[in-house]
C-alpha positions as CSV (number, residue, x, y, z in Angstrom):
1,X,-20.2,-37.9,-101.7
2,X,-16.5,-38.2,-101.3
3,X,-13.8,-35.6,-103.5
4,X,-10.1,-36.9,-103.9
5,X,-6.8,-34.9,-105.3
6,X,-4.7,-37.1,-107.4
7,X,-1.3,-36.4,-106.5
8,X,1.9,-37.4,-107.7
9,X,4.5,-36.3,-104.7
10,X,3.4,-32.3,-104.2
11,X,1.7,-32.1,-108.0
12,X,-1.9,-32.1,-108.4
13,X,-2.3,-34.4,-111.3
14,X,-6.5,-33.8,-111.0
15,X,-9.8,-34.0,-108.5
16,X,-12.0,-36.9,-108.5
17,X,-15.4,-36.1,-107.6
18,X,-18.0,-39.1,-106.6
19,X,-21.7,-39.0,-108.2
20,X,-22.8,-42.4,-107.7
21,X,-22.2,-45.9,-107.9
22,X,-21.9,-49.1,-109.9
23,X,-20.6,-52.1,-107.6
24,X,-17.7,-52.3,-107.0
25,X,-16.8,-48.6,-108.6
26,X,-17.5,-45.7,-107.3
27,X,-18.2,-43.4,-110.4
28,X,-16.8,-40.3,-110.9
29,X,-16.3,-36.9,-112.1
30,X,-12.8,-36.0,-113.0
31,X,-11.4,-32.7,-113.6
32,X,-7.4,-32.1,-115.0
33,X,-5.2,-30.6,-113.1
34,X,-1.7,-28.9,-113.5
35,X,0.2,-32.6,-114.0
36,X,-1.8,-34.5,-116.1
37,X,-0.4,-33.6,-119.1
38,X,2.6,-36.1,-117.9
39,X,0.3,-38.9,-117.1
40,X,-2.6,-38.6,-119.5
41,X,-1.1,-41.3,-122.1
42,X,-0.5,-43.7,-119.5
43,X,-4.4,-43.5,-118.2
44,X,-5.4,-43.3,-121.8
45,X,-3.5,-46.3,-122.3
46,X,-5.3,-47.9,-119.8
47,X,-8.7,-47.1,-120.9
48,X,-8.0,-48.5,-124.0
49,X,-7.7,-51.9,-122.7
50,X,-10.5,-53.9,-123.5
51,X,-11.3,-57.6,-124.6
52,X,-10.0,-60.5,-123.3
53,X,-6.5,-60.7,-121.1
54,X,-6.5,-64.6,-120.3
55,X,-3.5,-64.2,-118.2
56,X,-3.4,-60.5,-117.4
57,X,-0.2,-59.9,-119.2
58,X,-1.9,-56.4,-121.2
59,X,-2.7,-55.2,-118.0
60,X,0.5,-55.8,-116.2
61,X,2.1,-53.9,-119.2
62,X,-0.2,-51.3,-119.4
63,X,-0.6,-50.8,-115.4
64,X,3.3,-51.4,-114.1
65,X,3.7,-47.4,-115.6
66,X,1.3,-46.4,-114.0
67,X,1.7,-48.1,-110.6
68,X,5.7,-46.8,-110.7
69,X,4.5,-43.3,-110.6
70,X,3.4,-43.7,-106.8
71,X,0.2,-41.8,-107.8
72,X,-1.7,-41.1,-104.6
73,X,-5.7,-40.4,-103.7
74,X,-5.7,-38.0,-101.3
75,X,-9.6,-37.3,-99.2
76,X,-10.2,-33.6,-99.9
77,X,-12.0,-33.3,-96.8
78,X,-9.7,-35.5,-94.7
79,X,-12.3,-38.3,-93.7
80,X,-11.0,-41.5,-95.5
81,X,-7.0,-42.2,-95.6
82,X,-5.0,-41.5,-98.7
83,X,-4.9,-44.6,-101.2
84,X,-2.3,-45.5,-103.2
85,X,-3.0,-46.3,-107.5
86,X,-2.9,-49.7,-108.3
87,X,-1.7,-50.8,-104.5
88,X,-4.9,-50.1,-103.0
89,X,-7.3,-49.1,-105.4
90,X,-7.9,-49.4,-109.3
91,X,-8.3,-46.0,-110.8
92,X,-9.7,-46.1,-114.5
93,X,-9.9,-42.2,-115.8
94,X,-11.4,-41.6,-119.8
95,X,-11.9,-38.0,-120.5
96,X,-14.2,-36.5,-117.9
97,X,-15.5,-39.8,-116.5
98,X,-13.3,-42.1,-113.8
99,X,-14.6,-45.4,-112.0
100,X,-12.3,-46.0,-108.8
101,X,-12.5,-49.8,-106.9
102,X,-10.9,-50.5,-103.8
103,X,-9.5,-53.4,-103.1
């Protein structure tokens, strides 16, 4: 099972930590780290979104924040190459719990 650092720049904004799978998200442990006090609205924000978005325009609003942070998924062990939030994967993080698709 894979572990990622979510980074923002040289900040470690938490770990991911894969325990299993629901197609197509991986499902995941995640664990704060010293930066996520400055992006834990904007994921809350977006674990909040639920119910219909017919045209996607509550996501766009909700996920444009969070896609201009540059947030980045780095492999802890170096196997897989770094992805980037929202460019090349969808990164959903409530509490403890995160679900991560790749696109």
């Amino acid at each position: 099972m894979a572990t990622w650092r979510l980074m923002q720049g040289d900040t470690l904004i938490g770990e991911l930590s894969e325990h299993g799978c629901d197609q197509p998200f991986f499902l995941m442990h995640f664990s704060p780290g010293p930066g996520w006090e400055s992006v834990r609205a904007l994921f809350e924000g977006l674990a909040a979104l639920t119910g219909p978005d017919p045209d996607g325009s509550r996501f766009v609003r909700v996920a444009r924040p969070l896609r201009d942070l540059d947030l980045t998924l780095v492999p802890v062990h170096g196997r897989e190459p770094p992805l980037r939030v929202l460019r090349n994967c969808m990164l959903r993080i409530d509490g403890n719990a995160a679900r991560l698709r790749c696109y």
